[in-house]
C-alpha positions as CSV (number, residue, x, y, z in Angstrom):
1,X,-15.2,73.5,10.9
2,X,-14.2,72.0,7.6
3,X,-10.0,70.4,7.2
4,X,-7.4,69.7,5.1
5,X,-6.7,66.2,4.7
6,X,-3.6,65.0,2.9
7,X,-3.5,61.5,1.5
8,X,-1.7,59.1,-0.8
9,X,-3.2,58.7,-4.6
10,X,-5.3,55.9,-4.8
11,X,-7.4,54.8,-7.7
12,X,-10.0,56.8,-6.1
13,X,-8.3,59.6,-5.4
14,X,-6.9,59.7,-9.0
15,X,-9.5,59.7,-11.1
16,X,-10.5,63.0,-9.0
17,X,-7.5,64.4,-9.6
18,X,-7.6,63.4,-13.1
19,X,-10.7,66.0,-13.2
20,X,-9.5,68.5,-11.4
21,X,-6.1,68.4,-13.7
22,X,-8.5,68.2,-16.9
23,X,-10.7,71.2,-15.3
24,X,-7.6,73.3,-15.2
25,X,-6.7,73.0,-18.8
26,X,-5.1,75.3,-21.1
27,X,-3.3,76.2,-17.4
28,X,-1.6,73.0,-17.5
29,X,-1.6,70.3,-20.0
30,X,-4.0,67.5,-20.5
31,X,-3.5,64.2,-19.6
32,X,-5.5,60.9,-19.7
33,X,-6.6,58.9,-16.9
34,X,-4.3,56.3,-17.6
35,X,-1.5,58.7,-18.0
36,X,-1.8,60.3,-14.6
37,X,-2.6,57.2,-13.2
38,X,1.1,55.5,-14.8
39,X,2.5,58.0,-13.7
40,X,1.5,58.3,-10.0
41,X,2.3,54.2,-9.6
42,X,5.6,55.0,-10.8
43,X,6.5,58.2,-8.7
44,X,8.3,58.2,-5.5
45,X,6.1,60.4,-3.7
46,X,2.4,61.4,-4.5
47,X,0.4,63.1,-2.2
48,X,-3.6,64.5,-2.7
49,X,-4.8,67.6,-1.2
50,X,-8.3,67.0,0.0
51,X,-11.1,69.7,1.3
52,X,-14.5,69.0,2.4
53,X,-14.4,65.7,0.6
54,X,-12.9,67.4,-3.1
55,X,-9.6,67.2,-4.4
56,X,-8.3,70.7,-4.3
57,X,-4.5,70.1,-5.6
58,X,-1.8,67.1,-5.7
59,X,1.6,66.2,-6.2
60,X,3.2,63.5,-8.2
61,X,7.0,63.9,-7.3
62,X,10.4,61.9,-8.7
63,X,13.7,60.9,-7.4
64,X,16.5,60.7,-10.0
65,X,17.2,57.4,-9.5
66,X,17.3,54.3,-12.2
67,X,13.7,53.3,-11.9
68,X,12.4,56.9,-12.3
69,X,15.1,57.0,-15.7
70,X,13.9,54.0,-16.9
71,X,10.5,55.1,-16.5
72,X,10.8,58.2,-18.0
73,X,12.8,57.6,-20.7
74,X,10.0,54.5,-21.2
75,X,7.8,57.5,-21.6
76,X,9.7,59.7,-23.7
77,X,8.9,63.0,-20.5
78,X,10.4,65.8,-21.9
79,X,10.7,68.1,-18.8
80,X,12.4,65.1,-17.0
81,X,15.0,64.6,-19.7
82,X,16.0,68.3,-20.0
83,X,16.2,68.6,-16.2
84,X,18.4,65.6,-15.9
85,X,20.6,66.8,-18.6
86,X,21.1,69.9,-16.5
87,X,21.5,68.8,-12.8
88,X,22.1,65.4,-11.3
89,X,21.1,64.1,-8.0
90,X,17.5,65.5,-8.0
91,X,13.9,65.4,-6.3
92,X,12.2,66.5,-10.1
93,X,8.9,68.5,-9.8
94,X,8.2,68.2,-13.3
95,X,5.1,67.0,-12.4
96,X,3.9,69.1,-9.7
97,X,4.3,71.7,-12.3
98,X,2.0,71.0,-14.3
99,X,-0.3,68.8,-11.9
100,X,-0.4,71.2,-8.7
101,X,-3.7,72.4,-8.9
102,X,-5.4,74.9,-5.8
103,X,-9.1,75.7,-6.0
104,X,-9.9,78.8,-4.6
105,X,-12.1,77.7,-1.5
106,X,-14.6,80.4,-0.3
């Protein structure tokens, strides 16, 4: 019988999510290696959802706290900037937004 395993991002583990995320383009939006990568190093929570050894989905979540502003004002992240101009006090899923991506297993 074939598991779920869940697991923190490593370099590994990015660079399949980097294809998976770049397989599911125009559903969310392109990003480089490097990009995901930055921004997995600098998230407070990241998470890889893995199924007979493939990445099937992740999440690359941030607290609003000063690193994650300073971070993401650093990279100019429009979804975190109108969410933080809305609400304060927040876990953002800005990026599991776009980066939550589920394979259909069969």
């Amino acid at each position: 019988m074939k598991e779920y395993s869940f697991s923190s991002i490593d370099s590994d583990l990015a660079a399949k999510c980097h294809e998976l995320n770049e397989k599911n383009v125009p559903n969310v939006g392109s990003r480089s290696l490097e990009g995901l990568t930055n921004s997995i190093e600098n998230s407070d929570y990241n998470e890889a959802i893995v199924f007979d050894n493939k990445v099937i989905g992740f999440v690359v979540c941030f607290q609003d706290n000063n690193l994650t502003k300073s971070y993401m004002k650093k990279t100019e992240h429009k979804n975190f900037k109108e969410i933080s101009n809305r609400v304060d006090n927040f876990c953002t899923s800005t990026e599991l937004l776009w980066m939550l991506n589920i394979e259909t297993i069969s």
